[in-house]
N, C-alpha and C positions, 0 to 999 in steps of 0.2 A: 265537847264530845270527842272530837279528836284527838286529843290530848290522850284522853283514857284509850281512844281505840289501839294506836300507837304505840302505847307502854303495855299491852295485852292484846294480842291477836285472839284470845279468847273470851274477848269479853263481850262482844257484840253476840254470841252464841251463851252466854252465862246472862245477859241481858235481855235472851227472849225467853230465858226459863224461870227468870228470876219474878219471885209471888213478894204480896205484901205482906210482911207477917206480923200485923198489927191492924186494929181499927175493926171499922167496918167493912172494908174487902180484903182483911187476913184471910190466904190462901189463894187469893184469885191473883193471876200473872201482870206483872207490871203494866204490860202491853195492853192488857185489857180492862184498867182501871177506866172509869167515866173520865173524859177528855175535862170537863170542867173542875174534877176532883183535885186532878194532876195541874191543871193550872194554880189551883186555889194554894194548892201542897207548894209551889215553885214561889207565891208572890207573897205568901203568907205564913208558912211552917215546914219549910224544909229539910229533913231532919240531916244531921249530922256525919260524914263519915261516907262508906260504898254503896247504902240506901241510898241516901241522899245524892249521888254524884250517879244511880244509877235511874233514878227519878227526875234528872234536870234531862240525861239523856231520853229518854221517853216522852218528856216533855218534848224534845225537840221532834222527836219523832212525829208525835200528833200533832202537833200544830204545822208540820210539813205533809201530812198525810201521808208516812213513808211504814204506818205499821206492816205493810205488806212484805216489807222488805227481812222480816223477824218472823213470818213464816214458817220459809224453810228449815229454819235454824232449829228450830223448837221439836222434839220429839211427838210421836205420836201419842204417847201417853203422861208429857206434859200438860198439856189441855186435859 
């Protein structure tokens, strides 16, 4: 996740906006996928490409319990 933060100062702020746009929770925001979903998606079907590289970050997120931190980032009519 470093890597990515690094090479974009804006990503960590396109990462608390960014929705799933597929599936069963197309529309709903990365950050607020079910924590076991996002697991399931990391050890099992990860998909390919800035999804995928923005869904390993999220993972890390949740499993560190730092969603709070993509808060502030997030507009109010994001949510």
């Amino acid at each position: 996740m470093a890597e990515v933060l690094a090479a974009d100062p804006n990503e960590l702020r396109l990462l608390a906006q960014a929705r799933m746009p597929y599936g069963k929770y197309a529309g709903r925001l990365l950050v607020d996928l079910p924590e076991p979903y996002v697991i399931w998606l990391v050890r099992n079907q990860l998909p390919e490409g800035q999804l995928g590289q923005r869904l390993l970050a999220i993972y890390e997120i949740k499993v560190n319990g730092l969603e709070s931190l993509l808060e502030p980032l997030q507009s109010k009519e994001v949510r």
